[in-house]
N, CA, C and O of each residue as an XYZ file, in Angstrom:
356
protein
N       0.814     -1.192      0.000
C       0.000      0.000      0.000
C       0.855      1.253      0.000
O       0.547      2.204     -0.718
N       1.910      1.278      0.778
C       3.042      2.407      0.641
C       2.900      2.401     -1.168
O       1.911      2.872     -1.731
N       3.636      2.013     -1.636
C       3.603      1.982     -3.040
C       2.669      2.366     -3.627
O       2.996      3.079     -4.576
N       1.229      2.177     -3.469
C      -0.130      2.106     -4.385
C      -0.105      3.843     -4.003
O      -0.022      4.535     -5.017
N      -0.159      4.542     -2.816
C      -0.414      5.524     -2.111
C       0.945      6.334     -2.221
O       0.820      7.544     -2.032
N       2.300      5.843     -2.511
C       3.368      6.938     -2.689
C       3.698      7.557     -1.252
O       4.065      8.723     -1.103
N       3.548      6.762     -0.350
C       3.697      7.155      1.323
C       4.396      6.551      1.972
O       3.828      5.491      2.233
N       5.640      6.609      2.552
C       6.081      5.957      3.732
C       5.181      4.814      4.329
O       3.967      4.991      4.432
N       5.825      3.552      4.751
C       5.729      2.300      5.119
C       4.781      3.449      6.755
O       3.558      3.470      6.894
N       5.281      3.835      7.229
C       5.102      4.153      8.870
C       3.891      5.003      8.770
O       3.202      5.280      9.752
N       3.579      5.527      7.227
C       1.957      6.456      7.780
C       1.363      5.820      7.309
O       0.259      6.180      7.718
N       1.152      4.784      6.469
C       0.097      3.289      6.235
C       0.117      2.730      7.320
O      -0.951      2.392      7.829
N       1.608      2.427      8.107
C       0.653      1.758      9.687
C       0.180      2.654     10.479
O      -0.189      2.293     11.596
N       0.082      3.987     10.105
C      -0.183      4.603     11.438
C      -2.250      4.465     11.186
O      -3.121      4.332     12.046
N      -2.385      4.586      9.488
C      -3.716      4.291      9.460
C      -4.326      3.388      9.590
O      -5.494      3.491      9.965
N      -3.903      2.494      9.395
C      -3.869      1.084      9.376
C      -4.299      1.077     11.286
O      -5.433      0.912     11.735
N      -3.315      1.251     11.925
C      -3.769      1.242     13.643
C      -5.152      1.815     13.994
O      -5.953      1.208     14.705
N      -5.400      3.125     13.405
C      -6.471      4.092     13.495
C      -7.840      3.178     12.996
O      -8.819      2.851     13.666
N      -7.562      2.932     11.738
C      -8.659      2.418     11.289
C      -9.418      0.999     12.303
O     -10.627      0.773     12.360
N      -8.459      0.300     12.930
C      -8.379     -1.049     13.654
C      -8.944     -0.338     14.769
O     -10.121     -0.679     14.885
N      -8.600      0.521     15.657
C      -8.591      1.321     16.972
C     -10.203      1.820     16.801
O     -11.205      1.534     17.456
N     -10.023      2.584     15.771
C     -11.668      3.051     15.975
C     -13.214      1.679     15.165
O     -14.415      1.859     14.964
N     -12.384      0.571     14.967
C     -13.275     -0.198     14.746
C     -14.178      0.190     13.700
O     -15.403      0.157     13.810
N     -13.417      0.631     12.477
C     -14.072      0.308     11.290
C     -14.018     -0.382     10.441
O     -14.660     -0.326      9.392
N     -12.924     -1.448     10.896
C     -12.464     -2.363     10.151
C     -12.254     -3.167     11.381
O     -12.049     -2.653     12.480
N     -12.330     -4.850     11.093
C     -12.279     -6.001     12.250
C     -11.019     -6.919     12.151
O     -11.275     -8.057     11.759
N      -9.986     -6.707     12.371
C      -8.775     -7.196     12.117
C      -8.984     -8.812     11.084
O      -8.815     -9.044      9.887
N      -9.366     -9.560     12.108
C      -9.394    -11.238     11.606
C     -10.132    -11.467     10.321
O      -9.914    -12.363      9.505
N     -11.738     -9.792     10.221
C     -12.058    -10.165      9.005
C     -11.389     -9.491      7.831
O     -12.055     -9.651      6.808
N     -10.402     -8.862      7.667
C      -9.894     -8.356      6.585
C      -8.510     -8.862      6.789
O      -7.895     -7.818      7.004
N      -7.801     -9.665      6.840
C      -6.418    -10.174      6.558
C      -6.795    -11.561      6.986
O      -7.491    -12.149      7.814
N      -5.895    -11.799      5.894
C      -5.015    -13.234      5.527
C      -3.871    -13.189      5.750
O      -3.276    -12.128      5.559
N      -2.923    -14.775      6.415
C      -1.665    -15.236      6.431
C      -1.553    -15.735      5.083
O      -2.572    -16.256      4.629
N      -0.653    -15.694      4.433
C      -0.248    -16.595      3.271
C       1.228    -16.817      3.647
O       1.969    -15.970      4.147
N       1.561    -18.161      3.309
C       3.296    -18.572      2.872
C       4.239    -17.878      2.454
O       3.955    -17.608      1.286
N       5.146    -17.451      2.704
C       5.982    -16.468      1.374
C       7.228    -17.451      1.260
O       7.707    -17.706      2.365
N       7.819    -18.018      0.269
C       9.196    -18.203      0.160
C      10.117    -16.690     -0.012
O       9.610    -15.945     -0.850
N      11.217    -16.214      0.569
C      11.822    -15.206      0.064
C      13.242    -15.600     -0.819
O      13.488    -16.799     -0.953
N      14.044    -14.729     -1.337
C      15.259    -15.341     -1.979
C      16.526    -15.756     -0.942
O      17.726    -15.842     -1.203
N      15.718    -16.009      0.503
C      17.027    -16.611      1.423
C      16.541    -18.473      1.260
O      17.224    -19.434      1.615
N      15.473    -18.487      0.758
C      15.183    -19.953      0.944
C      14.007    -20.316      1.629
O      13.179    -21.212      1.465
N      14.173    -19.165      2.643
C      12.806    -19.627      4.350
C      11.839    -19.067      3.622
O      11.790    -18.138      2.816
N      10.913    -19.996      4.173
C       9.626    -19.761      4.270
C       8.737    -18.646      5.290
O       8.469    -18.925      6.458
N       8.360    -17.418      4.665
C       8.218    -17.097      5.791
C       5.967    -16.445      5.565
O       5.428    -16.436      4.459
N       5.476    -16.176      6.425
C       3.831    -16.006      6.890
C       3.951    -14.348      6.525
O       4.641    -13.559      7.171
N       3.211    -14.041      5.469
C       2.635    -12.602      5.368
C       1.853    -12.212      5.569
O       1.003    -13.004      5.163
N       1.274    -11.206      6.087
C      -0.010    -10.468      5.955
C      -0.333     -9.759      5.102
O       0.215     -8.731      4.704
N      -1.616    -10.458      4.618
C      -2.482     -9.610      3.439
C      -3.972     -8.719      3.283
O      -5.151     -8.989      3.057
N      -3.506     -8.030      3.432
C      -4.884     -7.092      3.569
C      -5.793     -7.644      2.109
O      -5.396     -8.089      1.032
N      -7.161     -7.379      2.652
C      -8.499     -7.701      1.562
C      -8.629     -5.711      1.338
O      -8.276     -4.628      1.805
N      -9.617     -6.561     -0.019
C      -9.506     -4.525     -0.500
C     -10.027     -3.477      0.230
O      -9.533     -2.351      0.183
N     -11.270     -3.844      1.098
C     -11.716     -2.811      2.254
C     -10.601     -2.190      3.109
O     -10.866     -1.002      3.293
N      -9.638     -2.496      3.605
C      -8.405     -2.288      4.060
C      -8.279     -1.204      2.952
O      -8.462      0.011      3.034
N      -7.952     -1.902      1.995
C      -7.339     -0.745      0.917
C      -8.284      0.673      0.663
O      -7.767      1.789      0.600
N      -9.734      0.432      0.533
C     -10.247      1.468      0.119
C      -9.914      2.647      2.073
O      -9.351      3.710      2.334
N     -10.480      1.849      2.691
C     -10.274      2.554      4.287
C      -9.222      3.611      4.351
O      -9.248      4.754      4.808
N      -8.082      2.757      3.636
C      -6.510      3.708      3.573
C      -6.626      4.924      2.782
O      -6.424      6.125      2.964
N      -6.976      4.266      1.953
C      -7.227      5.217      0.463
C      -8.133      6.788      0.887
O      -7.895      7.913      0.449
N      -9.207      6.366      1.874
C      -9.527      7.618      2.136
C      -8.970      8.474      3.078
O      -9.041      9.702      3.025
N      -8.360      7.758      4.026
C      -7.458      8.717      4.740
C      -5.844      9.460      4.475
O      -5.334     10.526      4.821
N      -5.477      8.506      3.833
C      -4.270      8.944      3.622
C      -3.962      9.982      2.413
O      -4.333      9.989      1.239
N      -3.115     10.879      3.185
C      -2.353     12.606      2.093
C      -1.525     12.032      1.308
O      -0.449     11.500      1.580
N      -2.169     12.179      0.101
C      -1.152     12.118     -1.063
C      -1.831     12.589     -2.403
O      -3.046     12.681     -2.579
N      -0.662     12.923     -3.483
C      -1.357     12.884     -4.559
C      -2.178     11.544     -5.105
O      -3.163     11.620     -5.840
N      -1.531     10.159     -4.557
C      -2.510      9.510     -5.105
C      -3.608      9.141     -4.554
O      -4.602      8.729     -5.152
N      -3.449      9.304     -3.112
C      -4.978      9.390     -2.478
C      -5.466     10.061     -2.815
O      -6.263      9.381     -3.462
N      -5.735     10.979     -2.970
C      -6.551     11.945     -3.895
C      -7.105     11.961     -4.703
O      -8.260     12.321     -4.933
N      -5.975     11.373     -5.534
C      -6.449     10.209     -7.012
C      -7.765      9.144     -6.936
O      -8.787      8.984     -7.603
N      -7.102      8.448     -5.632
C      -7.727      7.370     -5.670
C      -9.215      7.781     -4.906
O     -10.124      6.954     -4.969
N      -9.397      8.852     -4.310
C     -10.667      9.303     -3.730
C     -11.298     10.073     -4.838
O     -12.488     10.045     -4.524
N     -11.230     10.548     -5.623
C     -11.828     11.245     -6.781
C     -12.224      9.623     -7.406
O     -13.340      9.152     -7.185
N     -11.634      9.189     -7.854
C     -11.770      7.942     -9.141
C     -13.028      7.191     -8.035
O     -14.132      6.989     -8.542
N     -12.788      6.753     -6.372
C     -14.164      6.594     -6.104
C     -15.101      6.671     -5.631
O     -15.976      5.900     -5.236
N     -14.840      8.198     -5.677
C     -16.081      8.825     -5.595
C     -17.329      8.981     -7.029
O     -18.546      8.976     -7.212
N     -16.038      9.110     -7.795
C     -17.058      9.178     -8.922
C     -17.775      8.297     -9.285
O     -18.956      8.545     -9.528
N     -17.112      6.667     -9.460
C     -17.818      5.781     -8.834
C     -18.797      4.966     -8.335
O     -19.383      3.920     -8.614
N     -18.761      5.913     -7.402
C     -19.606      5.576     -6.226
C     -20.749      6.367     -7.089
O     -21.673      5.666     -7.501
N     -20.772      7.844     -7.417
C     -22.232      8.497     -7.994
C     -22.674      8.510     -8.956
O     -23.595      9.234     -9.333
N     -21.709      7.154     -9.959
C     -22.647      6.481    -10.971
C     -23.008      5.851    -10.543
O     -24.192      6.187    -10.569
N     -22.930      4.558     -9.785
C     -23.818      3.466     -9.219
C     -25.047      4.221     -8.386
O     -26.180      3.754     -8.274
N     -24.538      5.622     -7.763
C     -25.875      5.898     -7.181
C     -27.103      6.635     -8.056
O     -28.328      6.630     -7.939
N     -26.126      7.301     -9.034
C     -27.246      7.910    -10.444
C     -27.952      6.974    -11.119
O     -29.132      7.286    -11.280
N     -27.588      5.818    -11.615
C     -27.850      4.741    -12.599
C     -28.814      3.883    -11.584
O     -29.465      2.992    -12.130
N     -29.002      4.072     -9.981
C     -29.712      3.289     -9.394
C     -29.385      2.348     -8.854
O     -30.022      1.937     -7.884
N     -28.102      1.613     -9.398
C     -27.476      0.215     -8.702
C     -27.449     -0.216     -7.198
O     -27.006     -1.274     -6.749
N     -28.105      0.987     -6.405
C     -27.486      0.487     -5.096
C     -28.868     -0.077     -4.333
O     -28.811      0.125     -3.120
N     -29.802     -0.580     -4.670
C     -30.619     -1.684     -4.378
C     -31.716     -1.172     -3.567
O     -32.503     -1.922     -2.990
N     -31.777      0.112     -3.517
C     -33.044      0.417     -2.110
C     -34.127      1.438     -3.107
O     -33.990      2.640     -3.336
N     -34.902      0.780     -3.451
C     -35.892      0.799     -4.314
C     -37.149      1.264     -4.275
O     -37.882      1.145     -5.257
């Protein structure tokens, strides 16, 4: 997510904590362990965030590409709500 967002490793965890802390996100239900082999040989257990994680970040975090990425879904978001898609009828 540093990468996707163009931010330091340390202000993705700092949202990442926030988001967990104020319970808008439920730890166990948005991450996965997976296997990793690395190029030492060991095997080692990663954590993988599911995309709610990602969008959560996406709105908090300062950057040009958060920004990005909050425009792109927002807009989005107010075609599915113009076109009707969102089911409450």
């Amino acid at each position: 997510m540093s990468n996707l967002f163009q931010r330091d490793k340390s202000v993705i965890s700092r949202r990442l904590r926030n988001i967990f802390a104020e319970g808008e996100l439920v730890w166990d239900s948005v991450i996965a362990n997976f296997a990793t082999t690395a190029a030492d040989g060991k095997t080692y257990q990663m954590e993988h965030f599911n995309l709610d994680v990602i969008i959560s970040v996406g709105y908090r975090v300062k950057s040009h590409r958060g920004t990005q990425f909050r425009m792109w879904a927002t807009q989005r978001l107010r075609e599915y709500l113009v076109k009707g898609f969102w089911g409450l009828r």
